[in-house]
C-alpha positions in Angstrom: 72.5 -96.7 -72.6 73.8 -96.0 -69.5 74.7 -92.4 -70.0 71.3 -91.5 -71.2 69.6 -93.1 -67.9 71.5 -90.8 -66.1 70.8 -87.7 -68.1 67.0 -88.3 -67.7 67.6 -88.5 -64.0 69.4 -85.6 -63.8 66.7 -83.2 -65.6 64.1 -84.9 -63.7 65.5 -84.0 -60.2 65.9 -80.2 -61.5 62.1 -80.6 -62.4 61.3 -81.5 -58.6 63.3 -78.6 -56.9 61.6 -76.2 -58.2 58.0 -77.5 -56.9 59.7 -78.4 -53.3 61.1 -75.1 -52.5 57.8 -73.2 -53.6 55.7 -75.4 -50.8 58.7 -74.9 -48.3 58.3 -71.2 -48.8 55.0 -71.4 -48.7 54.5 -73.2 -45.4 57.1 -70.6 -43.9 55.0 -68.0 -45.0 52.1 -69.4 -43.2 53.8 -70.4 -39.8 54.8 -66.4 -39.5 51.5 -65.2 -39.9 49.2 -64.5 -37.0 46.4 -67.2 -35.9 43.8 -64.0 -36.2 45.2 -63.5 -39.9 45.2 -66.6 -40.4 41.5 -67.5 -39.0 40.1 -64.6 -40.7 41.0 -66.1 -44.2 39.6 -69.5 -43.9 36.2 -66.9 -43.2 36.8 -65.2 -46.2 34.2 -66.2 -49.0 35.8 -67.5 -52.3 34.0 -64.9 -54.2 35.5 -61.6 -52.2 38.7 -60.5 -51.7 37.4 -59.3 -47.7 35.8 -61.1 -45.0 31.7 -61.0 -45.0 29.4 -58.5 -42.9 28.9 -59.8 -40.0 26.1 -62.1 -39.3 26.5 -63.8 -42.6 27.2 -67.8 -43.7 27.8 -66.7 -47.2 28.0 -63.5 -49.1 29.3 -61.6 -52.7 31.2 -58.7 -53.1 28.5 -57.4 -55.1 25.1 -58.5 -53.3 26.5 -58.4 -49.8 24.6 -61.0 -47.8 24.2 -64.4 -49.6 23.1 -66.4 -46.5 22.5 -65.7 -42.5 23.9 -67.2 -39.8 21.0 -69.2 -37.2 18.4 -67.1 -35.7 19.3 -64.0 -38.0 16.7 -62.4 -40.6 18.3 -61.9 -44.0 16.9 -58.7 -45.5 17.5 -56.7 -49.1 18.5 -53.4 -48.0 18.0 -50.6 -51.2 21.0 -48.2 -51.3 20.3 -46.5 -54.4 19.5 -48.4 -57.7 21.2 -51.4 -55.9 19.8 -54.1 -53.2 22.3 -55.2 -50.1 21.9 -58.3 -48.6 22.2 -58.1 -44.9 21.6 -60.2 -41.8 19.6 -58.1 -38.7 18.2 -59.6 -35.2 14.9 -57.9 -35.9 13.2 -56.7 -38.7 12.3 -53.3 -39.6 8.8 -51.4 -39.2 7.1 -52.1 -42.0 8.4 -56.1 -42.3 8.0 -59.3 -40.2 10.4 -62.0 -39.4 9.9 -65.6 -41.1 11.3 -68.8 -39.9 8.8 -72.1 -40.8 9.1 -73.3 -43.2 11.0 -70.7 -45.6 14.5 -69.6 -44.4 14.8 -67.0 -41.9 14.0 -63.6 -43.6 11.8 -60.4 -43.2 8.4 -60.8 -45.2 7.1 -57.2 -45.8 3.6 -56.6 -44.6 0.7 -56.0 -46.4 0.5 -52.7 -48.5 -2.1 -51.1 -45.9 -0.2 -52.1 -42.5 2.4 -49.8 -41.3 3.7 -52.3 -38.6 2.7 -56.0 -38.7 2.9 -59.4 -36.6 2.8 -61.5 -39.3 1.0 -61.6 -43.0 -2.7 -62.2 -41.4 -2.2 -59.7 -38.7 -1.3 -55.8 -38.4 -0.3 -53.8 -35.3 -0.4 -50.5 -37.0 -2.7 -49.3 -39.6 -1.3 -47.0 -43.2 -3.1 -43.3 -42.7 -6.4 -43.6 -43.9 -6.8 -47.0 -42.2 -8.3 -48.3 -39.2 -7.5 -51.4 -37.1 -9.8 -54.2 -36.4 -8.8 -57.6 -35.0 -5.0 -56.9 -36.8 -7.2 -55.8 -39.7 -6.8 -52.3 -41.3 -10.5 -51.3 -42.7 -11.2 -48.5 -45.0 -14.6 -48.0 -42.5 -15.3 -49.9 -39.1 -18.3 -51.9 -39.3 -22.0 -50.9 -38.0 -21.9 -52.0 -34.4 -18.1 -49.8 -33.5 -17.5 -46.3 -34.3 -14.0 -45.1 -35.3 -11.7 -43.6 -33.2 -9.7 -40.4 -35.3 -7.4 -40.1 -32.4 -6.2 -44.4 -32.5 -7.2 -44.5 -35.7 -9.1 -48.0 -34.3 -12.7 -49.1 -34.4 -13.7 -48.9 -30.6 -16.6 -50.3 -28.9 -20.0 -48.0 -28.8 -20.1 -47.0 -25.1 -24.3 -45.9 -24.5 -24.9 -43.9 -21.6 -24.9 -45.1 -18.1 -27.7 -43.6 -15.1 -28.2 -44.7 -11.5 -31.2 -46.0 -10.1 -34.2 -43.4 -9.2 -33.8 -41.5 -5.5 -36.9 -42.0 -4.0 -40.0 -40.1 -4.1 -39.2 -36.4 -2.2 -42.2 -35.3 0.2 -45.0 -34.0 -1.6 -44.7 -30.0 -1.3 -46.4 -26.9 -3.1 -44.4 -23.3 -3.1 -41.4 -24.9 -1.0 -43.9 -26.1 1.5 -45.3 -29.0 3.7 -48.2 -27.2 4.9 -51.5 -25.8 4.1 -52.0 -27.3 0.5 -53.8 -30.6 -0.5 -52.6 -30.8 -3.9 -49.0 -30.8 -4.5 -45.7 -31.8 -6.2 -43.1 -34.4 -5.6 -40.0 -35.0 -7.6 -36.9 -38.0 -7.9 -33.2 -38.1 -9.1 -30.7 -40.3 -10.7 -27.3 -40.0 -11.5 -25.0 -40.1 -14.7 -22.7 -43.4 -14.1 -21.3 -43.4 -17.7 -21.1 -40.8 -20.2 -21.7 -41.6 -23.7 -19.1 -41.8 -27.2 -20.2 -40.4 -29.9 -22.5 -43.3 -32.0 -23.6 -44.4 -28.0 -27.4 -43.6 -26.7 -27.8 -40.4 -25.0 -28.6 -39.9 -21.4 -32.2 -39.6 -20.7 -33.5 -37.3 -18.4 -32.2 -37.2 -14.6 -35.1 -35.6 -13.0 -39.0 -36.4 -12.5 -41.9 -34.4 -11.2 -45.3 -35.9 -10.5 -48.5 -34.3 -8.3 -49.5 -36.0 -5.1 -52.6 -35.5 -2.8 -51.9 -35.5 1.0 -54.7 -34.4 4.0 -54.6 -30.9 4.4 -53.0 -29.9 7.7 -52.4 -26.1 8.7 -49.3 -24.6 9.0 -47.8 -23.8 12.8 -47.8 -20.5 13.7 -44.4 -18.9 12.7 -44.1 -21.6 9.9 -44.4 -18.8 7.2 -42.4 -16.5 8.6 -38.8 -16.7 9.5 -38.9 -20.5 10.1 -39.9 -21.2 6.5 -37.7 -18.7 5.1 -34.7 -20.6 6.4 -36.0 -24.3 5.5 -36.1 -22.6 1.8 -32.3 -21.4 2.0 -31.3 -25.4 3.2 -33.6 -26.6 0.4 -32.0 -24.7 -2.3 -28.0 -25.1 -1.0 -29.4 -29.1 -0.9 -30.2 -28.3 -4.6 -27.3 -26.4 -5.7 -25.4 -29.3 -3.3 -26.7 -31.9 -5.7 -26.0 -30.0 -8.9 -22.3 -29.4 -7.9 -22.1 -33.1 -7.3 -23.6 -34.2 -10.4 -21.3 -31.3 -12.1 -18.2 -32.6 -10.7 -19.1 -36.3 -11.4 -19.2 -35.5 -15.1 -16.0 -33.2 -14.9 -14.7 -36.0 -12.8 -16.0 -38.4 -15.9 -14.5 -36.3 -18.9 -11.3 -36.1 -16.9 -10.6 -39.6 -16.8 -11.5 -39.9 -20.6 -8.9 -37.0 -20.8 -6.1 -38.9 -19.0 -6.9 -42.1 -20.5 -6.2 -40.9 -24.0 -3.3 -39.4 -23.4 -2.1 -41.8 -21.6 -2.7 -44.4 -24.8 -1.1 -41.3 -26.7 1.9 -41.2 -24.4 2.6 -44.9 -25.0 2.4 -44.6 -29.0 4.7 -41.4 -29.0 7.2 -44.0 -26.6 6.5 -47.0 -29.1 7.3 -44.8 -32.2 10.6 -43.4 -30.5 11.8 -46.9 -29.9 11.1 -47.9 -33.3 12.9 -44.6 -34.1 15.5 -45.5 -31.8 15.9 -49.0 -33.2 16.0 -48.0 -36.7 19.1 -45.8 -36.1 20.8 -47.9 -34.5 20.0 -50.4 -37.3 21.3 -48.2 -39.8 24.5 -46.9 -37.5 25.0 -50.7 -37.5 24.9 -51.3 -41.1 26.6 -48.1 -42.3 29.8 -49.6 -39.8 29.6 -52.9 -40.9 29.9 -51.4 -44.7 
């Protein structure tokens, strides 16, 4: 009895040994190891043999991106026939970012917004399109008129006149004198200049006859005197007409440098989203 209690002994203890020298290997193995090696494993998902993408709480081999990490946006990026999971800062033109109440992830816009704000509101219209209160319409409605250029429905801008000059003295053949029955005329100014669906400007000048008491000229009036009082009179006139000229040059000018000022700041928009989406996919092609 006794010599069989000691045989069982003996084949249990070289059971044990085995077991014991494994997990003292094993613990050696670990405590020569690197902390970075050894930190980067405990990241390493169950289901890949590497460590995820960065940005990622979870992740596959196969499907990249599982899961983002707070304030990320996870987004199925098509590479092929396949769709990547991956985790970005900011979406990309074309989606918007989601937080409340679904997890955090880009929401593509609707099918006629290029760029959008969120599901209810577009920042950038599909060709074809015009935007409207972050609305892309097919036509603008009756009271705006599309812009081709913005490809936006802009306000109707009507044209825009000063008040009448007063009444000029009553004359007859450029003059003051020796008539009873004459002419006197008024002015106004263009202010605003009119879009395309706005009014048109009405007429700037008016003309109506006056009766005054006949008085007679001065001698000399119709000679050289009144010769040179018709040269002012007409430099007044061609004055006024090269002021009213360089108002609406002055007018279309502004219009000029105001669109291509807006066009300026859309070609600078589109190269920053131009500028963001290759650095989005420098980033992505690195992290893969």
């Amino acid at each position: 009895m006794q010599l069989r209690l000691v045989s069982w002994l003996f084949i249990i203890g070289n059971l044990m040994e085995p077991v014991g020298s494994q997990q003292e290997q094993q613990q050696e193995q670990e405590q020569q190891q690197p902390p970075s090696r050894v930190r980067r494993q405990g990241r390493t998902n169950p289901n890949m043999s590497q460590p995820c993408p960065g940005g990622c709480a979870t992740c596959s081999e196969y499907n990249g991106c599982l899961t983002c990490k707070p304030r990320l946006f996870f987004f199925l990026e098509r590479i092929g026939m396949r769709q990547i999971g991956v985790c970005l800062t900011s979406c990309p033109s074309g989606y918007y970012g989601t937080r409340f109440p679904e997890p955090t992830a880009c929401t593509k816009c609707k099918a006629d917004c290029e760029a959008c704000f969120n599901s209810n509101f577009c920042t950038k219209c599909k060709n074809g399109f015009y935007l409207h209160l972050g609305k892309c319409l097919e036509n603008c409605p009756e009271w705006l008129e599309p812009n081709n250029y913005t490809m936006e429905c802009n306000d109707i801008v009507h044209c825009k006149t000063s008040e009448w000059s007063l009444w000029s003295p009553c004359t007859k053949k450029e003059k003051t004198c020796g008539f009873k029955r004459g002419n006197e005329t008024r002015i106004r100014e263009v202010l605003q200049l009119p879009s395309t669906k706005g009014s048109p400007c009405p007429h700037t000048s008016e003309a109506r006859k006056c009766v005054v008491q006949r008085k007679k000229c001065q001698k000399g009036e119709k000679g050289k005197k009144n010769r040179e009082e018709r040269r002012k009179k007409l430099k007044r006139d061609e004055s006024k007409e090269i002021r009213q000229e360089n108002r609406g040059r002055e007018s279309r000018r502004q219009n000029r440098e105001q669109r291509e000022n807006k066009s300026k700041l859309q070609l600078k928009k589109k190269r920053m989203q131009d500028k963001q989406q290759k650095l989005h996919t420098i980033t992505i092609s690195t992290v893969h």
